[in-house]
C-alpha positions as CSV (number, residue, x, y, z in Angstrom):
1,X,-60.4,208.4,191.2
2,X,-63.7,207.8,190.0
3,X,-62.7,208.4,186.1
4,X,-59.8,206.4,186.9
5,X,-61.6,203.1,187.7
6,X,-64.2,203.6,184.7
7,X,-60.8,203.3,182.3
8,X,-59.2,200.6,183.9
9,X,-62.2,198.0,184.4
10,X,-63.1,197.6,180.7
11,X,-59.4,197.0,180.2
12,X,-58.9,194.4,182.5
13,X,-62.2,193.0,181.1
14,X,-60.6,193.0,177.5
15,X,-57.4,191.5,179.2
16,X,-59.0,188.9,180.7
17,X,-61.1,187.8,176.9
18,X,-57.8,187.8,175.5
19,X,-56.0,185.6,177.8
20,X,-58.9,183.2,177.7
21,X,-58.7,183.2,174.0
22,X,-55.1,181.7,174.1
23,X,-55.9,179.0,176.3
24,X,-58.7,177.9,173.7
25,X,-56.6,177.9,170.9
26,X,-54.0,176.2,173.1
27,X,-56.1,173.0,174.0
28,X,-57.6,172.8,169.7
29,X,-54.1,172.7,168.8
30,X,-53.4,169.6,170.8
31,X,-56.6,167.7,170.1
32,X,-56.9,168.5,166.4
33,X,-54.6,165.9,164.7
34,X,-56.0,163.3,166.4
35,X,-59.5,163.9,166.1
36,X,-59.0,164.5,162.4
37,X,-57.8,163.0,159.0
38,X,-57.7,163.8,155.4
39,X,-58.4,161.5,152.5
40,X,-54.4,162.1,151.4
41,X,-53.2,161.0,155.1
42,X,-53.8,157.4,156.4
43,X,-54.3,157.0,160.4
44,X,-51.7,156.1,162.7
45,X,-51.6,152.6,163.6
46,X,-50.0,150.0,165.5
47,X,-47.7,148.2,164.0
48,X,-48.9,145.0,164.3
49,X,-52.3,146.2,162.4
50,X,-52.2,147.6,158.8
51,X,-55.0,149.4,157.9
52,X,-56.4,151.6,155.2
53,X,-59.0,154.4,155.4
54,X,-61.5,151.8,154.1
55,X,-61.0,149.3,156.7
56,X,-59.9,150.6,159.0
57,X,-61.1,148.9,162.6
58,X,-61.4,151.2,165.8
59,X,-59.9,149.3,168.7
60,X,-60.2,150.8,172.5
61,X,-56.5,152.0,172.1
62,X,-57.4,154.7,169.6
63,X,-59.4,156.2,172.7
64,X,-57.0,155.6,175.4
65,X,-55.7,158.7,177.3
66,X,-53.0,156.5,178.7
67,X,-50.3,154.1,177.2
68,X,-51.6,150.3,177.6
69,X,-49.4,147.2,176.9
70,X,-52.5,145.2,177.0
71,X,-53.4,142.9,173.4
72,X,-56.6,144.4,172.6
73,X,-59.4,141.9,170.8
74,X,-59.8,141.7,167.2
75,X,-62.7,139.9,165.0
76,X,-60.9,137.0,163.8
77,X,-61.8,136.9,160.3
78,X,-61.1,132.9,159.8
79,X,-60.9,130.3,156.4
80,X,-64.1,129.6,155.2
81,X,-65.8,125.8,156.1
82,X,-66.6,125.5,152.1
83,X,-65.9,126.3,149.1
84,X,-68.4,127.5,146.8
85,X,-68.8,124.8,144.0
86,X,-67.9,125.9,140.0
87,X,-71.1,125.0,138.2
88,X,-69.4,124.8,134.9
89,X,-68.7,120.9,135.2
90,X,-71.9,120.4,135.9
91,X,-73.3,122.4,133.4
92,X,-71.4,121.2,130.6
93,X,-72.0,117.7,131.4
94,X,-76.2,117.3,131.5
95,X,-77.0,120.8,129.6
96,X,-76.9,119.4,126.1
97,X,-79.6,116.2,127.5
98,X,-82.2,118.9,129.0
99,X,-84.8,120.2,126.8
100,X,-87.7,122.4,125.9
101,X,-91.2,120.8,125.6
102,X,-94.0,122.9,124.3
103,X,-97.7,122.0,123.8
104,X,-100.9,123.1,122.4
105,X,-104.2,122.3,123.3
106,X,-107.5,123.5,122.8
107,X,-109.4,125.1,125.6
108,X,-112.8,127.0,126.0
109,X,-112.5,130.4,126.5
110,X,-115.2,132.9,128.8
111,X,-117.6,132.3,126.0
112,X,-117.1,128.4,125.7
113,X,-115.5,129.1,122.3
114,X,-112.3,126.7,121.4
115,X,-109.2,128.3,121.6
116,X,-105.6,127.3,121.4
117,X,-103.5,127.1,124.3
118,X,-99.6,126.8,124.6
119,X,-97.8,125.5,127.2
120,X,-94.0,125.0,128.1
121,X,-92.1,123.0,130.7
122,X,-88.8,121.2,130.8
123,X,-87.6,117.6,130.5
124,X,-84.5,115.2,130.3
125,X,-83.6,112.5,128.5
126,X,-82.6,110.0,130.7
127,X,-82.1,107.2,128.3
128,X,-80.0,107.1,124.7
129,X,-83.1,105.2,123.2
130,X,-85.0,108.8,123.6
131,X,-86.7,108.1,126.5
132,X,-87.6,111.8,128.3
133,X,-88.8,112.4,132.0
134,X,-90.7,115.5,132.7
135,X,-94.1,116.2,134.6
136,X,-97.4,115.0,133.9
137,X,-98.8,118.3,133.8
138,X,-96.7,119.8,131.1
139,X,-98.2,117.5,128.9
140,X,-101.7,116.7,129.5
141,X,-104.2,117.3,127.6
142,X,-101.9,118.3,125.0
143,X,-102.4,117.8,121.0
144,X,-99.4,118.4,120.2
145,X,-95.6,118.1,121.8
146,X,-92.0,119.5,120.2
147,X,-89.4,118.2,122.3
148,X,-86.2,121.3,121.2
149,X,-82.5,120.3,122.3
150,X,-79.5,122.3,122.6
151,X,-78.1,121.4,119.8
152,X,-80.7,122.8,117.4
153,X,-82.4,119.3,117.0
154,X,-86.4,119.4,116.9
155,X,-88.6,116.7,117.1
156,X,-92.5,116.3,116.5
157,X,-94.5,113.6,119.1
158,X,-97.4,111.8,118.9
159,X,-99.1,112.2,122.6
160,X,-101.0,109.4,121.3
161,X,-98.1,106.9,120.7
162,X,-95.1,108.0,122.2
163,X,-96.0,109.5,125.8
164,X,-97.0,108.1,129.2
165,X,-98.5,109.4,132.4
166,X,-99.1,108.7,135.7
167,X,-100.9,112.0,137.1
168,X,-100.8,109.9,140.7
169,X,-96.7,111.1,140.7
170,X,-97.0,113.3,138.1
171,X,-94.3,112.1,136.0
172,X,-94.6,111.3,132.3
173,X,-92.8,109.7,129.7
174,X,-92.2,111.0,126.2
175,X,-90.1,109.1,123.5
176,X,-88.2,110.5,121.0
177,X,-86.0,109.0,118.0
178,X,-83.1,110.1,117.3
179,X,-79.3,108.9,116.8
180,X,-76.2,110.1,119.4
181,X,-78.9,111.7,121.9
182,X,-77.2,113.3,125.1
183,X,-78.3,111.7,128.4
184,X,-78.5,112.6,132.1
185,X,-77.8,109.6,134.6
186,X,-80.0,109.1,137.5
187,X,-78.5,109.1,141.0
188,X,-78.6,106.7,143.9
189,X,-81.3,107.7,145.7
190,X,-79.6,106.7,149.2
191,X,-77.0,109.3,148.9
192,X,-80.1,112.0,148.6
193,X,-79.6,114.0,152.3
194,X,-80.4,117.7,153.1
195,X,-78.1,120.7,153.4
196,X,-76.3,119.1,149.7
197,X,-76.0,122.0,147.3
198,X,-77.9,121.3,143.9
199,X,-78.3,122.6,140.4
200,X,-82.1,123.3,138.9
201,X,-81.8,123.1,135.1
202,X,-84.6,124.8,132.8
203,X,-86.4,126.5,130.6
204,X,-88.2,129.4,132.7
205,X,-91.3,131.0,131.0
206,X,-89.4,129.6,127.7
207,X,-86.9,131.9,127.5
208,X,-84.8,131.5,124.2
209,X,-81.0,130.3,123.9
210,X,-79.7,127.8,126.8
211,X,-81.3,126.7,129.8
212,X,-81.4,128.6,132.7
213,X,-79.2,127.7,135.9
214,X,-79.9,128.5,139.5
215,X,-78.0,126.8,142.5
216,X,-79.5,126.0,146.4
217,X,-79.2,123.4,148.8
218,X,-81.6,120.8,149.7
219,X,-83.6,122.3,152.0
220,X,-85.1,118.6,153.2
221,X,-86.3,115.2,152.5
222,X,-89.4,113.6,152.5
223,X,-92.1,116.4,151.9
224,X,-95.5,116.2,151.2
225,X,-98.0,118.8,149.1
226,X,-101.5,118.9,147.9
227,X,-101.3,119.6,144.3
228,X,-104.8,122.0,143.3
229,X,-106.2,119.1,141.2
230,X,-106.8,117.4,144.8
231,X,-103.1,114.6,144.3
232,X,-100.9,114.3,147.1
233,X,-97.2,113.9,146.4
234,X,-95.4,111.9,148.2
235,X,-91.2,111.9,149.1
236,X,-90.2,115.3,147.7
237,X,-86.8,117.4,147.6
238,X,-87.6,120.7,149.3
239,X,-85.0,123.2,147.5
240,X,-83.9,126.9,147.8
241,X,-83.0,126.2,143.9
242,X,-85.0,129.0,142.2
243,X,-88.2,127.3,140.3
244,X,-90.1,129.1,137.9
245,X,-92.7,128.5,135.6
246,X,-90.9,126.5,133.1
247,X,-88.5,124.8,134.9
248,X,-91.4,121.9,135.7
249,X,-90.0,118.5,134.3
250,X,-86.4,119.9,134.3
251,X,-83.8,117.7,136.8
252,X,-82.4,118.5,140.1
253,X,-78.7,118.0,139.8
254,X,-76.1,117.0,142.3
255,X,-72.9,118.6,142.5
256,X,-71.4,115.1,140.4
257,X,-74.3,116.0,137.7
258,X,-76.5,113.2,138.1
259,X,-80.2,113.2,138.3
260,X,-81.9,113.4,142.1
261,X,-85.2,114.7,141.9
262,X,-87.6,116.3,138.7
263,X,-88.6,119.7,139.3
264,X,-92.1,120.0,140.1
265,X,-94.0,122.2,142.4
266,X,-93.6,125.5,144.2
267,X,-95.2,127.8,147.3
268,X,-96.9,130.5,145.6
269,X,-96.0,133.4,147.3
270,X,-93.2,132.1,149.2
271,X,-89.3,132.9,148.5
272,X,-86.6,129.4,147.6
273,X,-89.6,127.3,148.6
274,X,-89.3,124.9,145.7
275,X,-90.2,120.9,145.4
276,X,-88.6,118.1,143.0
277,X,-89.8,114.3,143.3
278,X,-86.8,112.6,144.6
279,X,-85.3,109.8,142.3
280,X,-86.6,107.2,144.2
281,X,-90.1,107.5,143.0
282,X,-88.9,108.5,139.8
283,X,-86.9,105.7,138.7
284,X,-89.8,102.7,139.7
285,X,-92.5,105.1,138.0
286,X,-90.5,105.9,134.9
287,X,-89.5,101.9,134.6
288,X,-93.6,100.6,134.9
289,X,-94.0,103.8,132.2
290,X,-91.2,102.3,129.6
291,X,-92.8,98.8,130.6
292,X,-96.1,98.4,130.8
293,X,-97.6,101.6,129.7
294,X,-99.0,102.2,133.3
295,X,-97.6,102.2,137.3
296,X,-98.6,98.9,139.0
297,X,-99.3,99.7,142.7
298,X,-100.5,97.6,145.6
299,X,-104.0,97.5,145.4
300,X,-106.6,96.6,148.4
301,X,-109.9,97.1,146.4
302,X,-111.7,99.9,149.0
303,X,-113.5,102.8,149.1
304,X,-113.3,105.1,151.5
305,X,-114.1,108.0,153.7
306,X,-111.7,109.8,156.8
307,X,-114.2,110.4,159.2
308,X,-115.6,113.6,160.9
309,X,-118.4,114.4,163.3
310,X,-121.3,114.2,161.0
311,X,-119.9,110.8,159.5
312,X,-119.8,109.3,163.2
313,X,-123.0,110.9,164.2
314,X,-125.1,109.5,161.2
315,X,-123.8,106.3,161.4
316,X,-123.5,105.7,164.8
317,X,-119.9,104.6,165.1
318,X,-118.2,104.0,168.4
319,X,-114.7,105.6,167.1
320,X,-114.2,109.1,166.3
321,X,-110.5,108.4,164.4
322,X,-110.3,106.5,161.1
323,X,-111.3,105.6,157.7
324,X,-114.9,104.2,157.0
325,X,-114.8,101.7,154.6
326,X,-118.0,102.8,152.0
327,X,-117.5,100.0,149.5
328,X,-115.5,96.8,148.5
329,X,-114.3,96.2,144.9
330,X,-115.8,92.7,144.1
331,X,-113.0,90.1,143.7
332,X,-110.5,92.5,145.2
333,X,-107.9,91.5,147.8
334,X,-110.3,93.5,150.7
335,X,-113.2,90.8,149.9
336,X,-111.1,88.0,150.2
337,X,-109.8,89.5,153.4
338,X,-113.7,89.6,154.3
339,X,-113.2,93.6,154.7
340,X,-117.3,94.6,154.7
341,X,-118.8,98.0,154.0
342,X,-119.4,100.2,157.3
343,X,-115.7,98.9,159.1
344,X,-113.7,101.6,160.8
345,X,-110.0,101.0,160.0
346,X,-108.1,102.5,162.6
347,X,-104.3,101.3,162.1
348,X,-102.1,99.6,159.8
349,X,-98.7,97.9,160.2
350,X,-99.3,98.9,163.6
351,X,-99.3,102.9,162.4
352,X,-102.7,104.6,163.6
353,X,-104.7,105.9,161.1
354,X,-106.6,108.9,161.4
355,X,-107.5,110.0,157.7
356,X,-107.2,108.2,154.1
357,X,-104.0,110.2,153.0
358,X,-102.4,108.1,155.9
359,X,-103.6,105.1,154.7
360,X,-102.3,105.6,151.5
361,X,-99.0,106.3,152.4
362,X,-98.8,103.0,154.0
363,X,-99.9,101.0,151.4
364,X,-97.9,102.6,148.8
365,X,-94.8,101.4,151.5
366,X,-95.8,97.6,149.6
367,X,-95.5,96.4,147.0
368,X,-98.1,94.1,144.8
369,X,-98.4,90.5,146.7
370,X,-96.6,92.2,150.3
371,X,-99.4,91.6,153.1
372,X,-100.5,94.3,154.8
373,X,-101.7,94.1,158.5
374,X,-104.6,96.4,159.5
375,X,-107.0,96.8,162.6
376,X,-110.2,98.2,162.1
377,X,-113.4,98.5,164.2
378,X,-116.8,96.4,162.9
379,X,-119.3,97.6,165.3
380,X,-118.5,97.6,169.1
381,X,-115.7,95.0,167.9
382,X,-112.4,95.5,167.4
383,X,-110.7,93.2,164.7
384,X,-107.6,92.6,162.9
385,X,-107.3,91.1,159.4
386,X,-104.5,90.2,156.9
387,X,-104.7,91.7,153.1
388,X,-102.3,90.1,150.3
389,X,-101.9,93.3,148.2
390,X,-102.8,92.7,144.5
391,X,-101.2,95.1,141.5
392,X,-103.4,97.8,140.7
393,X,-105.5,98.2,137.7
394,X,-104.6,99.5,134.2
395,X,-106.0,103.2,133.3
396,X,-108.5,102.9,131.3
């Protein structure tokens, strides 16, 4: 009995591998084609989807264990709000009137030896006389200018003779001559508003062949920066329009091709951060340029100081906020206004004023023989006084 049982429990023991075995292979058999797909064999869907291996979108049916009648969601894929704009229009139409500016000038090297010195920037010509806007900083200083268009057409200037600046803006003038001269048109500057796409055109770090195209939106309106020479401009295009080295002087384009800001300025260090001087301070600057040599600008005849702790301490003053006035320009419209050396002004056209930048602005608002209303403090006093702007001086 005992040599009986040790025979049959190893077979029932085999038996009962064997039946589990079947089971397991039962239970893969089922599961496998659904769980499973070659490239050659697309997966089973509904009929009102139609996928391929690719695309294809997992919904909560292809994981149901039970037949559902029930719509399940799918990401609606929608029309786009906008079109994406075709650039060649654009292109074709101001291309030919943007061109390459280089300079030379001589520099002193680490050993205060003269050297020459190239530079390169970008420009338009605006005018079929030969008139060109592009920044005060590509050309000054320079000795001499080429002014290269598309069409293979080179010309030699005089910076002596035939260019103008205004480093306050830092826009320039350069004339050209020359017969059937492609021009750009300037915009109106009331239709300038942010989220508008627009076209840079330029020559970055002078590459050869055409100018170089890159496409953005504006970004916003009315920007300020601090240039590293110490000048503040005023009422600039923020982009996302790439802006190299190069492009400075080149146009900012709308989508119709005409001119709404000139390329000036960007963040170092910071990605589609990019700044153009809107059209409407180019267009007065680059019509006192073309007419009197110079920008006139309302003029008051002060100098001046924003004040800070140690100015109020050493002086004594009984405001902490405001510009000091530290001298009067004889004959200027501040005398006449009896405007004395030591007054505080603290607000102007009823705008407070905390520093000179913000008095500036609020002048350059005026034009020459506007009056400009300011309050200022003269002591323990507080007064209030009316200047008649006058035009500014010419650069000597």
């Amino acid at each position: 009995m005992k040599r009986s049982l040790k025979i049959l429990v190893p077979l029932l023991i085999i038996a009962a591998i064997l039946i589990s075995s079947c089971f397991a292979c039962s239970d893969e058999e089922k599961i496998a084609p659904a769980a499973t797909s070659t490239p050659t064999v697309s997966p089973i869907t509904s009929p009102a989807t139609t996928t391929t291996p690719d695309e294809a979108t997992p919904t909560p049916t292809s994981f149901s264990s039970t037949p559902t009648t029930e719509t399940n969601p799918i990401p609606a894929q929608g029309e786009p709000l906008v079109t994406l704009p075709d650039l060649s229009p654009v292109v074709d139409k101001v291309a030919p009137a943007v061109v390459l500016i280089t300079s030379e000038a001589t520099v002193n090297n680490f050993f205060m030896q003269p050297v020459p010195q190239e530079g390169a920037g970008t420009g338009v010509i605006f005018d079929s006389s030969g008139y060109i806007v592009t920044n005060n900083h590509v050309v000054e200083g320079a000795e001499t200018i080429t002014v290269s268009l598309t069409d293979g057409r080179i010309f030699d200037v005089d910076p002596k003779t035939s260019v103008w600046t205004d480093p306050l803006s830092d826009l320039a003038v350069i004339k050209i001559e020359g017969d059937n001269l492609p021009t750009a048109q300037f915009a109106d500057p009331r239709d300038i508003t942010p989220y508008q796409w627009v076209v840079a055109i330029g020559y970055p770090f002078k590459l050869e062949g055409d100018p170089s195209i890159t496409i953005g939106i504006i970004s916003a309106c009315g920007r300020s920066i601090k240039e590293p020479n110490g000048v503040v401009l005023y009422d600039l295009i923020q982009t996302s329009a790439a802006i190299n080295p190069g492009n400075s002087g080149g146009p900012l384009l709308n989508l119709a091709g005409n001119i709404i800001g000139i390329n000036t300025a960007i963040i170092s260090g910071a990605q589609n951060v990019g700044f153009s001087i809107s059209a409407s301070t180019v267009i007065p600057v680059v019509t006192d340029l073309i007419s009197k040599g110079y920008v006139a600008r309302p003029y008051i005849g002060i100098y001046m100081q924003t004040l800070d702790p140690s100015v109020v301490q050493h002086f004594g003053l009984t405001v902490d906020e405001g510009v000091m006035i530290t001298r009067i320009v004889p004959d200027s419209p501040a005398e006449r206004a009896d405007l004395r050396m030591g007054d505080v002004i603290t607000a102007a056209d009823g705008e407070k004023i905390t520093n000179m930048e913000e008095l500036r602005q609020v002048i350059l608002t005026h034009k020459p023989g506007d009056t400009m209303e300011i309050t200022f403090m003269r002591g323990t006093d507080t007064k209030e006084a009316s200047i008649q702007l006058a035009e500014s001086l010419p650069p000597e």
